[in-house]
PyMOL CGO cylinders between C-alpha atoms (Angstrom):
from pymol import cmd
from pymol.cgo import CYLINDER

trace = [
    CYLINDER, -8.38, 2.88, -15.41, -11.93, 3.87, -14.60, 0.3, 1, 1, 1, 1, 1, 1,
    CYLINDER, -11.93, 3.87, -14.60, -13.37, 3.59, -10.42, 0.3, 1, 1, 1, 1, 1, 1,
    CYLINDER, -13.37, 3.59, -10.42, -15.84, 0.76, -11.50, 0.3, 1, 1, 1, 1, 1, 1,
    CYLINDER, -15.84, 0.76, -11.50, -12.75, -1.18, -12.91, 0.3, 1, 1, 1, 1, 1, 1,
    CYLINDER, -12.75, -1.18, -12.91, -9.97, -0.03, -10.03, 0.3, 1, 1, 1, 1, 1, 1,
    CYLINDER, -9.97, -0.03, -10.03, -12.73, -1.15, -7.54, 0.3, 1, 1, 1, 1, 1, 1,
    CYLINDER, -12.73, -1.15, -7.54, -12.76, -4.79, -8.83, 0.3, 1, 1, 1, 1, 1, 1,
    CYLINDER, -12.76, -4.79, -8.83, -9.61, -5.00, -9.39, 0.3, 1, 1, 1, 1, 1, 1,
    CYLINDER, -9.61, -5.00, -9.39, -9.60, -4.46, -5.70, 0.3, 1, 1, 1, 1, 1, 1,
    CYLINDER, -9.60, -4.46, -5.70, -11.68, -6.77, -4.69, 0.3, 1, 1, 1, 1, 1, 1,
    CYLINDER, -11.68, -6.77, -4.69, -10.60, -9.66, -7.11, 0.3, 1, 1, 1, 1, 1, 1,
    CYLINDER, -10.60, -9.66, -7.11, -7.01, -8.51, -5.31, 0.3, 1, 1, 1, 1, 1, 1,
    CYLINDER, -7.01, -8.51, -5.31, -8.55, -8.87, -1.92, 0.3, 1, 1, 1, 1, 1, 1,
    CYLINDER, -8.55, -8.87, -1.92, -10.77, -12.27, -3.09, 0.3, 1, 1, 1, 1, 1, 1,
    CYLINDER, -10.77, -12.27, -3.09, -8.66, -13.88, -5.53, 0.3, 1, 1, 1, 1, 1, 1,
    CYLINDER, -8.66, -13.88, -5.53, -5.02, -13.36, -4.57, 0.3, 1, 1, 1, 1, 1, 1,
    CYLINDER, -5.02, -13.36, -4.57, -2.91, -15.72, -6.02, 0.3, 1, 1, 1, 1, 1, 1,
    CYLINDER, -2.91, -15.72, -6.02, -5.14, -15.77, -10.10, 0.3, 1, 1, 1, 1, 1, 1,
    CYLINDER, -5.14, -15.77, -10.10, -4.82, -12.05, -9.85, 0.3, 1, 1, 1, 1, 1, 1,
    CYLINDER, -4.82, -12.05, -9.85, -0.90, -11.37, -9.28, 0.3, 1, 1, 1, 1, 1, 1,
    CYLINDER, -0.90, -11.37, -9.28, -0.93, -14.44, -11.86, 0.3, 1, 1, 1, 1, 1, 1,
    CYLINDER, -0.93, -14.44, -11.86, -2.98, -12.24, -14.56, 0.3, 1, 1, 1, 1, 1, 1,
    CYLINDER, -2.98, -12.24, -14.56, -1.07, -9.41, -12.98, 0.3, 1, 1, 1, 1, 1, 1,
    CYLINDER, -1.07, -9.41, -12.98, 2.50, -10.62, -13.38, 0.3, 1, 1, 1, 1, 1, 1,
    CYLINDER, 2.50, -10.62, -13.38, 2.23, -10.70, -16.95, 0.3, 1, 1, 1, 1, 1, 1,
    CYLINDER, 2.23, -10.70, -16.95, 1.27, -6.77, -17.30, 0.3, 1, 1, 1, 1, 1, 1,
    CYLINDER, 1.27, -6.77, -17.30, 3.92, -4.26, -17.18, 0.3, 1, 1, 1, 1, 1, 1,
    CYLINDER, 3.92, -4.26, -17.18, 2.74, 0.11, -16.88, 0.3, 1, 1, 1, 1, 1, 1,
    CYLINDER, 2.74, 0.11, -16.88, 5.09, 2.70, -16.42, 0.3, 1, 1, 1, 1, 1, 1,
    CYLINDER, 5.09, 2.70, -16.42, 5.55, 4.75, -12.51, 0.3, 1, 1, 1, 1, 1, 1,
    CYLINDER, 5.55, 4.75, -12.51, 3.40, 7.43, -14.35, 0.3, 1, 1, 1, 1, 1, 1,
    CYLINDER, 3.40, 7.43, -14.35, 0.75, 5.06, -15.51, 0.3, 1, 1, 1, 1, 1, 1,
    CYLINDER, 0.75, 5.06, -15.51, 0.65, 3.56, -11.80, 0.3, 1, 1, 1, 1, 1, 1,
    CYLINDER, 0.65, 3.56, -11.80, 0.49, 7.41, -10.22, 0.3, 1, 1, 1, 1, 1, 1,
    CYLINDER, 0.49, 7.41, -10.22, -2.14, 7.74, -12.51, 0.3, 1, 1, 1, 1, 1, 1,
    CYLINDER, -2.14, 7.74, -12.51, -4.68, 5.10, -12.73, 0.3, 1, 1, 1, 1, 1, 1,
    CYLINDER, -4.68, 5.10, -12.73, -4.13, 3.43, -8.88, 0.3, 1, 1, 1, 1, 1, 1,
    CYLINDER, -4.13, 3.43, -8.88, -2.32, 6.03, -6.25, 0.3, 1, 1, 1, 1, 1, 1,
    CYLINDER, -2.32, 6.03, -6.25, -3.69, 8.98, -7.34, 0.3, 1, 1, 1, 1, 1, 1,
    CYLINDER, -3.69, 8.98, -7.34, -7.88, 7.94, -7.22, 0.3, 1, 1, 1, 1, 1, 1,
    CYLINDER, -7.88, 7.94, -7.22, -6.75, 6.14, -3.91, 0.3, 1, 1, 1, 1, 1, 1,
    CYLINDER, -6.75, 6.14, -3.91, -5.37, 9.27, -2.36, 0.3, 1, 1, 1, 1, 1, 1,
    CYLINDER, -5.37, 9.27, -2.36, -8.19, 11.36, -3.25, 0.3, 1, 1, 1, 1, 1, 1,
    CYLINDER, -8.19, 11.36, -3.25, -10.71, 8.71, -2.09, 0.3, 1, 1, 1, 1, 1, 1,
    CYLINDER, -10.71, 8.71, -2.09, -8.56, 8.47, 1.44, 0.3, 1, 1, 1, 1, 1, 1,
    CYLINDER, -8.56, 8.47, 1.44, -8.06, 12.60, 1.92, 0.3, 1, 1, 1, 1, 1, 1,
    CYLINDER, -8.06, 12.60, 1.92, -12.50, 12.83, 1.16, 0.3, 1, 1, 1, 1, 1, 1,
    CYLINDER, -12.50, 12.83, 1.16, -13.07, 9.80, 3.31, 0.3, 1, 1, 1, 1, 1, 1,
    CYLINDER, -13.07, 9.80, 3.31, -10.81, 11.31, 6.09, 0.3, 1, 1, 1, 1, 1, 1,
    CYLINDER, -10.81, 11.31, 6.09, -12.62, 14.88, 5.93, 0.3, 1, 1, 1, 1, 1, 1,
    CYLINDER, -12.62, 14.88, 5.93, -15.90, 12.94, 5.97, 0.3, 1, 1, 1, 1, 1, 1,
    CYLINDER, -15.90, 12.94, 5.97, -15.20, 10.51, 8.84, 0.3, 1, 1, 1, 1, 1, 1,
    CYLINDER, -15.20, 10.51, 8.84, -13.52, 13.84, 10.92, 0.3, 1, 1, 1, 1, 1, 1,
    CYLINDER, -13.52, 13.84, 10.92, -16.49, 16.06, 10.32, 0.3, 1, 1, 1, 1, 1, 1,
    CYLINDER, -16.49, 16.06, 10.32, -19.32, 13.34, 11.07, 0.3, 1, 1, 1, 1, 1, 1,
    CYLINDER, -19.32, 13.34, 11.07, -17.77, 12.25, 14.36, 0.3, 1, 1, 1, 1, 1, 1,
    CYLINDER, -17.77, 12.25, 14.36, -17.13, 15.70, 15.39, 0.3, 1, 1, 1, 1, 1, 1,
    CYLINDER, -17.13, 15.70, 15.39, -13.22, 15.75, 15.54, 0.3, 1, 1, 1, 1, 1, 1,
    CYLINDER, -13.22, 15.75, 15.54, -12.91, 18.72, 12.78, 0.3, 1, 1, 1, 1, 1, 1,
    CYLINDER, -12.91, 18.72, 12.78, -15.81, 21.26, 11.21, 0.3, 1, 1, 1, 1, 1, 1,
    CYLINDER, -15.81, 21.26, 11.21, -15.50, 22.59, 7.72, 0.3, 1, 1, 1, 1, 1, 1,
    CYLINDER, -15.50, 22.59, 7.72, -14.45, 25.58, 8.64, 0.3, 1, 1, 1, 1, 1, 1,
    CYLINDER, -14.45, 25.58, 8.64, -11.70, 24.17, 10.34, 0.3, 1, 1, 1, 1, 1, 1,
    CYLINDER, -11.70, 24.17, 10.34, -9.69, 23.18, 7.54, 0.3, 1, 1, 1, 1, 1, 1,
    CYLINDER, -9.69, 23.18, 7.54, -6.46, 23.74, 7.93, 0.3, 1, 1, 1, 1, 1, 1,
    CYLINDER, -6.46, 23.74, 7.93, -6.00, 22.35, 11.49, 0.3, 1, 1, 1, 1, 1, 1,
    CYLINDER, -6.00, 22.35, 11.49, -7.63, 18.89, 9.60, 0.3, 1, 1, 1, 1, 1, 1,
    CYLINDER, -7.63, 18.89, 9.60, -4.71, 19.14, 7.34, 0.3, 1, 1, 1, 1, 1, 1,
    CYLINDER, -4.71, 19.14, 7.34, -2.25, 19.72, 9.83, 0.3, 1, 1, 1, 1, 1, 1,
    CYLINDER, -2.25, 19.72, 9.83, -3.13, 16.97, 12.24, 0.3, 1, 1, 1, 1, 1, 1,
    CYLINDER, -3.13, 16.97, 12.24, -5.39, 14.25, 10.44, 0.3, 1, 1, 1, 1, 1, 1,
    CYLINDER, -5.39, 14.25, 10.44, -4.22, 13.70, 6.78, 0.3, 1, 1, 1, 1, 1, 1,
    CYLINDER, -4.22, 13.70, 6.78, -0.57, 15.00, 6.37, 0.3, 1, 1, 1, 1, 1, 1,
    CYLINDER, -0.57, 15.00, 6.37, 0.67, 12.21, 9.11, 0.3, 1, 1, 1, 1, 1, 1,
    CYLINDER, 0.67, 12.21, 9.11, -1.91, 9.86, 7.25, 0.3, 1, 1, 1, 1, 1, 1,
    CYLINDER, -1.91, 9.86, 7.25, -0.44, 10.58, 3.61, 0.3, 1, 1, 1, 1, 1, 1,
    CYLINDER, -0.44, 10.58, 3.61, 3.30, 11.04, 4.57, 0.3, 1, 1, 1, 1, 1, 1,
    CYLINDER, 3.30, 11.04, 4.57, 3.14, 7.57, 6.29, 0.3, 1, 1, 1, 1, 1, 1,
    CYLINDER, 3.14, 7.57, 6.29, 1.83, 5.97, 2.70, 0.3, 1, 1, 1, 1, 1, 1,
    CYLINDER, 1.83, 5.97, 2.70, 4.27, 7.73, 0.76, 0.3, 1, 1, 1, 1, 1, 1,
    CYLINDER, 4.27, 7.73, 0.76, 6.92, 6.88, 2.78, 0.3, 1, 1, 1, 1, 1, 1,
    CYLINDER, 6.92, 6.88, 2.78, 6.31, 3.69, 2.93, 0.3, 1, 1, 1, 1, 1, 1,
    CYLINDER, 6.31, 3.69, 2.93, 5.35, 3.18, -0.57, 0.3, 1, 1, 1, 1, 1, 1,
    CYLINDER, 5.35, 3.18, -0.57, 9.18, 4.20, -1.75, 0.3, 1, 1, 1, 1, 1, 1,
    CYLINDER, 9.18, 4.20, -1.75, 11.13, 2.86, 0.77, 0.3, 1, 1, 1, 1, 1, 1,
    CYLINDER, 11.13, 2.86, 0.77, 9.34, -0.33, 0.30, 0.3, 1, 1, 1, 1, 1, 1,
    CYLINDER, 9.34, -0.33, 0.30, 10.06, -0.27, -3.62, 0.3, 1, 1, 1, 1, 1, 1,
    CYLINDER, 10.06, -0.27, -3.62, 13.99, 0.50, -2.89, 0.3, 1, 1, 1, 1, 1, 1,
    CYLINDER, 13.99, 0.50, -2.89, 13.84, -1.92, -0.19, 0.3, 1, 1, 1, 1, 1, 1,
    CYLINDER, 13.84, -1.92, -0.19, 12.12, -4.72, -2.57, 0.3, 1, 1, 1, 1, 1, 1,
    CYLINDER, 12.12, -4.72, -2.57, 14.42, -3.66, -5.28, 0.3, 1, 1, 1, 1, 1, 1,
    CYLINDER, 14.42, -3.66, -5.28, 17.97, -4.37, -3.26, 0.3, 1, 1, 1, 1, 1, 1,
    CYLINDER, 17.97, -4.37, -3.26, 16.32, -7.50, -1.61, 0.3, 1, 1, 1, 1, 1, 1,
    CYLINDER, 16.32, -7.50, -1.61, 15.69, -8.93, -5.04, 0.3, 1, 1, 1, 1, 1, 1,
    CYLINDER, 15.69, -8.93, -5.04, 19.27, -7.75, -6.37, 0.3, 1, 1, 1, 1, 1, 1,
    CYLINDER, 19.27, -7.75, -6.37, 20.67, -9.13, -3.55, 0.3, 1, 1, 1, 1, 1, 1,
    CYLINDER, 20.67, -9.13, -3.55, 18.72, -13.15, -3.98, 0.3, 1, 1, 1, 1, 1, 1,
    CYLINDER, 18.72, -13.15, -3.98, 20.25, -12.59, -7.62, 0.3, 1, 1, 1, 1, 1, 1,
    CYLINDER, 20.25, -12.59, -7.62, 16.28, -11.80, -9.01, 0.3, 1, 1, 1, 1, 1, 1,
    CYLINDER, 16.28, -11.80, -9.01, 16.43, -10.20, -12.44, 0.3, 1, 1, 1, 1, 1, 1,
    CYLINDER, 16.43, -10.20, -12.44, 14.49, -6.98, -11.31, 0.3, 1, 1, 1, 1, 1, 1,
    CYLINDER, 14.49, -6.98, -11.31, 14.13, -3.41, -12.35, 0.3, 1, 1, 1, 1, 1, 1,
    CYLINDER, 14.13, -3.41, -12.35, 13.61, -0.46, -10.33, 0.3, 1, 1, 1, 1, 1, 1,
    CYLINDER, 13.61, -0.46, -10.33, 9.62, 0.38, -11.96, 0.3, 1, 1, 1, 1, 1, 1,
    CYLINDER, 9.62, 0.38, -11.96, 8.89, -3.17, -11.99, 0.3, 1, 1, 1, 1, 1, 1,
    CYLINDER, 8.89, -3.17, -11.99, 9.37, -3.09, -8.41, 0.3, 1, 1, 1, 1, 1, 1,
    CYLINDER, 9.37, -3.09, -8.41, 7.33, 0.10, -7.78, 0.3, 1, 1, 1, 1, 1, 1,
    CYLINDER, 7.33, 0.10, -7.78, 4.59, -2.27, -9.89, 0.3, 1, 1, 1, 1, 1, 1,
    CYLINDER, 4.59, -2.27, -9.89, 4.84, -5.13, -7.28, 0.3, 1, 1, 1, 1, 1, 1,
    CYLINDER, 4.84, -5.13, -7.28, 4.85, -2.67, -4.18, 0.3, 1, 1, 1, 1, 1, 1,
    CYLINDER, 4.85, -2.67, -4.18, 1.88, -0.28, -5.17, 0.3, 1, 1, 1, 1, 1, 1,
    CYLINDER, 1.88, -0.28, -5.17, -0.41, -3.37, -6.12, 0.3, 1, 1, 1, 1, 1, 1,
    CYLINDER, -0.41, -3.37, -6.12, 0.41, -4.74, -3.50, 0.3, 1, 1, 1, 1, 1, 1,
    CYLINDER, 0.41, -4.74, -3.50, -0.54, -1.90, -1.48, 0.3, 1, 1, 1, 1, 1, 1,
    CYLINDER, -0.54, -1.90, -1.48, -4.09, -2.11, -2.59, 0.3, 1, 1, 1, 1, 1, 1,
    CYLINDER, -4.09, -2.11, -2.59, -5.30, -3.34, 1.18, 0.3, 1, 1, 1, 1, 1, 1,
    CYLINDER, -5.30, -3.34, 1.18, -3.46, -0.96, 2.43, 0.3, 1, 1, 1, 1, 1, 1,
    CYLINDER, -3.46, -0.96, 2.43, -5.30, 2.27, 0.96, 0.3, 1, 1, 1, 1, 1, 1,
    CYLINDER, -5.30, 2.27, 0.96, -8.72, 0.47, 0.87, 0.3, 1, 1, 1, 1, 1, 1,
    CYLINDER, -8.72, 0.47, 0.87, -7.99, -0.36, 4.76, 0.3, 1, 1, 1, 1, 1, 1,
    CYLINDER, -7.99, -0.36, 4.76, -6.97, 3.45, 4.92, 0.3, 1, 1, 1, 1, 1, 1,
    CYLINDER, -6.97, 3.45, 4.92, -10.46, 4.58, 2.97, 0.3, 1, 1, 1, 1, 1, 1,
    CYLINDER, -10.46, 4.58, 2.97, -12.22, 2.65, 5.82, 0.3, 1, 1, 1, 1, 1, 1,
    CYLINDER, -12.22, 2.65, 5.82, -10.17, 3.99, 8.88, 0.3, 1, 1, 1, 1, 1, 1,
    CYLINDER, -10.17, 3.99, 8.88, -10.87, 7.66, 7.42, 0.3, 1, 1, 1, 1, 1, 1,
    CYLINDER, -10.87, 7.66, 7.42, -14.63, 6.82, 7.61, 0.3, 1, 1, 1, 1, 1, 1,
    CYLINDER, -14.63, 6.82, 7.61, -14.78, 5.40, 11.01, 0.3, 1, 1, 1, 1, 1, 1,
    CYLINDER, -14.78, 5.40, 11.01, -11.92, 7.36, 12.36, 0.3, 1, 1, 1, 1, 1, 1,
    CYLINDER, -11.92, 7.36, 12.36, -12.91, 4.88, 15.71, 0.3, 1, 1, 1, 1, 1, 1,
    CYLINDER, -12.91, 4.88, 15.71, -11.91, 2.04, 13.65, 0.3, 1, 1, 1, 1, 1, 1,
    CYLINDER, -11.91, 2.04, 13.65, -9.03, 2.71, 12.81, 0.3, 1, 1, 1, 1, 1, 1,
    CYLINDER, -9.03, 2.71, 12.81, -7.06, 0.38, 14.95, 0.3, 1, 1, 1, 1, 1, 1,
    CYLINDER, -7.06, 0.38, 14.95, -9.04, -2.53, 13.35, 0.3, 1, 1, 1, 1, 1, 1,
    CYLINDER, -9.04, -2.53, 13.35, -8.86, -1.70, 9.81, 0.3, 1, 1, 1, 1, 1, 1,
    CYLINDER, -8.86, -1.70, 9.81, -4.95, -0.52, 9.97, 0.3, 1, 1, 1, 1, 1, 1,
    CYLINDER, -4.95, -0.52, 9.97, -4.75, -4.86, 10.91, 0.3, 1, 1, 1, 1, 1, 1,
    CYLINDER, -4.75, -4.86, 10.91, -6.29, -5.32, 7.76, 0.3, 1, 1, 1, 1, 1, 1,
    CYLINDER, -6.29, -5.32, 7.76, -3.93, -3.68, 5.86, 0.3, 1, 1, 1, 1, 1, 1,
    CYLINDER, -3.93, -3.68, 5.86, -1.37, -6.70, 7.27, 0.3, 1, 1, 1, 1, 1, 1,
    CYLINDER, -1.37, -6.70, 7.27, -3.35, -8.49, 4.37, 0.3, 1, 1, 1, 1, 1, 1,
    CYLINDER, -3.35, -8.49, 4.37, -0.53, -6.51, 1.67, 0.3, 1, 1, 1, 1, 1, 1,
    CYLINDER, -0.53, -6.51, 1.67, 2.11, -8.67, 2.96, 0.3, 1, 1, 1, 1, 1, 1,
    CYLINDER, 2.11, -8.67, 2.96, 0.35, -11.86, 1.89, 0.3, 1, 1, 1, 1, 1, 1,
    CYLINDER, 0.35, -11.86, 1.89, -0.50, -9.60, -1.23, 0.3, 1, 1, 1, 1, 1, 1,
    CYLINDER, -0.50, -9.60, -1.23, 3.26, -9.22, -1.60, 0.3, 1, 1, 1, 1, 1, 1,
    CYLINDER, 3.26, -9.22, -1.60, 3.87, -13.06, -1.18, 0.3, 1, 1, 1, 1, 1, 1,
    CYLINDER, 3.87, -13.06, -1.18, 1.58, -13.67, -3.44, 0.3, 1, 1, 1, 1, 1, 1,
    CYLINDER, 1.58, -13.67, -3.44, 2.84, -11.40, -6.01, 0.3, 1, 1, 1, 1, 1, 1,
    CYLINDER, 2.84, -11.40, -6.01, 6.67, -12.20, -5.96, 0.3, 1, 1, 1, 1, 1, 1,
    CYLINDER, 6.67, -12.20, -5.96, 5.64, -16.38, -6.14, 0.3, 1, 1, 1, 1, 1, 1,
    CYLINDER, 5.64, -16.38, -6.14, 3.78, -15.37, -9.48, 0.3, 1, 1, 1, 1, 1, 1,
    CYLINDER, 3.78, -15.37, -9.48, 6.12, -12.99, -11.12, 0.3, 1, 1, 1, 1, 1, 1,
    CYLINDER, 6.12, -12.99, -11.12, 9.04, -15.25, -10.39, 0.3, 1, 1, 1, 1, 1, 1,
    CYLINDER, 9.04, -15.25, -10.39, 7.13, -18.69, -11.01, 0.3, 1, 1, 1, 1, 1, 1,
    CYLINDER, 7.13, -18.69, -11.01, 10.71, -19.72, -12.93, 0.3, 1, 1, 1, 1, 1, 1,
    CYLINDER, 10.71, -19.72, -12.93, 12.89, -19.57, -9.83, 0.3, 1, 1, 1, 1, 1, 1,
    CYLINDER, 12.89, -19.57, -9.83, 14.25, -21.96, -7.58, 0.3, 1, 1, 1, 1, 1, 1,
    CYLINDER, 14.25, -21.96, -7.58, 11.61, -22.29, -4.58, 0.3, 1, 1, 1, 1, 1, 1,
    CYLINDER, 11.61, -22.29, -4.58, 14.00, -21.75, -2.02, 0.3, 1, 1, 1, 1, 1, 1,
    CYLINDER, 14.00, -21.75, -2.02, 15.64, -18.84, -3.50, 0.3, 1, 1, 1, 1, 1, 1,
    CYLINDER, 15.64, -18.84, -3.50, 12.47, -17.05, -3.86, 0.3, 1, 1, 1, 1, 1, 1,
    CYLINDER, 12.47, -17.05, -3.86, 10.90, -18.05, -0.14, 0.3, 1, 1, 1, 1, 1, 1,
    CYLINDER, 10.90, -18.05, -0.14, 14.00, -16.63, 1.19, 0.3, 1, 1, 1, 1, 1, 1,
    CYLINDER, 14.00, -16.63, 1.19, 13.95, -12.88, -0.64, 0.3, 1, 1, 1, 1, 1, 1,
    CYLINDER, 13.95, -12.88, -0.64, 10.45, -13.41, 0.37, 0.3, 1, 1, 1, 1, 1, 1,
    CYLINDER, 10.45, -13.41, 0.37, 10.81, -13.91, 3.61, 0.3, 1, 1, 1, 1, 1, 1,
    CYLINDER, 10.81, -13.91, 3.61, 13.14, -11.00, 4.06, 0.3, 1, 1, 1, 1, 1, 1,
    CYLINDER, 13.14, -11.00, 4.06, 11.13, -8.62, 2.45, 0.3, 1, 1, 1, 1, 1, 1,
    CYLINDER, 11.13, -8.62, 2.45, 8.68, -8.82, 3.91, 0.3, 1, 1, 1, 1, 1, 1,
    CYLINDER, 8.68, -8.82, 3.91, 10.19, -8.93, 8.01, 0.3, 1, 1, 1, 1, 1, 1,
    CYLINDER, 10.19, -8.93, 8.01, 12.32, -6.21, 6.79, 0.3, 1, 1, 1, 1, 1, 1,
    CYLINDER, 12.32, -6.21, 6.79, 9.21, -4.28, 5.72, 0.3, 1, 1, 1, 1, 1, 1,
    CYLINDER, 9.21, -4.28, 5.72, 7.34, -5.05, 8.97, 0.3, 1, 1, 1, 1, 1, 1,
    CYLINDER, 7.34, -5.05, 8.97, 9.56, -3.26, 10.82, 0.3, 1, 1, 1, 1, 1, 1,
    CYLINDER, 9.56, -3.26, 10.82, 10.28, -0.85, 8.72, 0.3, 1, 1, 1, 1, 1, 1,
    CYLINDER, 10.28, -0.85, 8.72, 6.75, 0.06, 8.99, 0.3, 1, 1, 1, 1, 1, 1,
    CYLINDER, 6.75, 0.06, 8.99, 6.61, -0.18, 12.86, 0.3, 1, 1, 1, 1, 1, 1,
    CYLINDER, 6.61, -0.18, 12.86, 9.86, 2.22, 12.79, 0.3, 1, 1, 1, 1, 1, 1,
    CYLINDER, 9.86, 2.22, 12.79, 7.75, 4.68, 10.13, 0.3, 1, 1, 1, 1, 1, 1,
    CYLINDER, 7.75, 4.68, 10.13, 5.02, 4.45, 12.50, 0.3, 1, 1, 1, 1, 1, 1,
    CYLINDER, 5.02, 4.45, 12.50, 6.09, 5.45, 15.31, 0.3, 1, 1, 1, 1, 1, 1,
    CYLINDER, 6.09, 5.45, 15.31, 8.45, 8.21, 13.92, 0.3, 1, 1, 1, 1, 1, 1,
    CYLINDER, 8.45, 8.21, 13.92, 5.14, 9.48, 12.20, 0.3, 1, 1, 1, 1, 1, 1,
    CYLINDER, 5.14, 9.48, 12.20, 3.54, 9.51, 15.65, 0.3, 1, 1, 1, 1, 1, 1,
    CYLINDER, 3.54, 9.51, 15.65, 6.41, 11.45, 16.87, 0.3, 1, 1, 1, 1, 1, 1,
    CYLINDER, 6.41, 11.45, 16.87, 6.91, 13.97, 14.03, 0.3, 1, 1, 1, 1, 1, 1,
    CYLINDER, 6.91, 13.97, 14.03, 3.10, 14.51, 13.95, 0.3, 1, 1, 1, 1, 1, 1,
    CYLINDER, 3.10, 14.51, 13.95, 1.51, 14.01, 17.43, 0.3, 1, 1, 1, 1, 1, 1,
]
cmd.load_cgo(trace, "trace")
């Protein structure tokens, strides 16, 4: 997958929820493929847009480096890698549990698209390192994502059965995330 196409697939993501985890639901790529073609451009796009915001509002120089590693993107990364597995475990059990046929990779599938907001939210907060209180909200936007993606790939299943693993997953992965948060903040700060 190429920027120009990643880049709409983010915004039809963003735009179009529900048609895209329709046209979505029907595609299937490996963890590899996934690394590949979504995390990987996404983390390099958030480490440059972190050095850039750092360095243009005058929190880090270039030849301070190291120290922008240290204290700016390793909390920033560890927090979205975290996240990103727990969350796919987390989704995995929740499904296993609501009896929803599910596989381990099909759940990293559901969990890193919908994490899309997420590292576009995280591009934005890197460049406007001010910001970043606003734009972390809009990464809230993933848990509708998630919603959205679970109603299409399980279209087949009773309503009520799906609302519910639903429901959990996603107030188990809010505060999940508020617990990664703030043990980030204390590891790291």
């Amino acid at each position: 997958m190429n920027i120009k196409s990643l880049l709409n697939l983010t915004i039809d993501l963003i735009g179009k929820p529900n048609a895209t985890a329709s046209m979505l639901s029907g595609n299937s790529k490996g963890f590899t493929a996934l690394l590949k073609e979504i995390a990987l451009p996404y983390f390099v796009a958030i480490i440059v847009a972190e050095y850039i915001g750092h360095v243009m509002f005058g929190t880090y120089m270039f030849k301070d480096s190291l120290s922008f590693i240290i204290n700016a993107l390793a909390p920033h990364l560890a927090l979205l890698l975290t996240s990103g597995l727990l969350f796919t475990l987390l989704l995995h059990e929740i499904l296993h549990y609501y009896s929803l046929q599910t596989k381990l990779p099909r759940s990293f599938y559901i969990i890193t698209y919908s994490f899309i907001p997420i590292f576009a939210a995280s591009i934005f907060s890197g460049l406007l390192p001010k910001l970043a209180p606003l734009f972390n909200l809009c990464g809230l936007y993933s848990y509708y994502l998630l919603w959205c993606m679970l109603k299409a790939e399980y279209s087949d299943i009773d309503n009520k059965k799906l609302r519910n693993a639903t429901i959990t997953s996603i107030a188990t992965m809010v505060l999940l995330h508020w617990a990664l948060v703030g043990c980030s903040n204390l590891i790291f700060n």
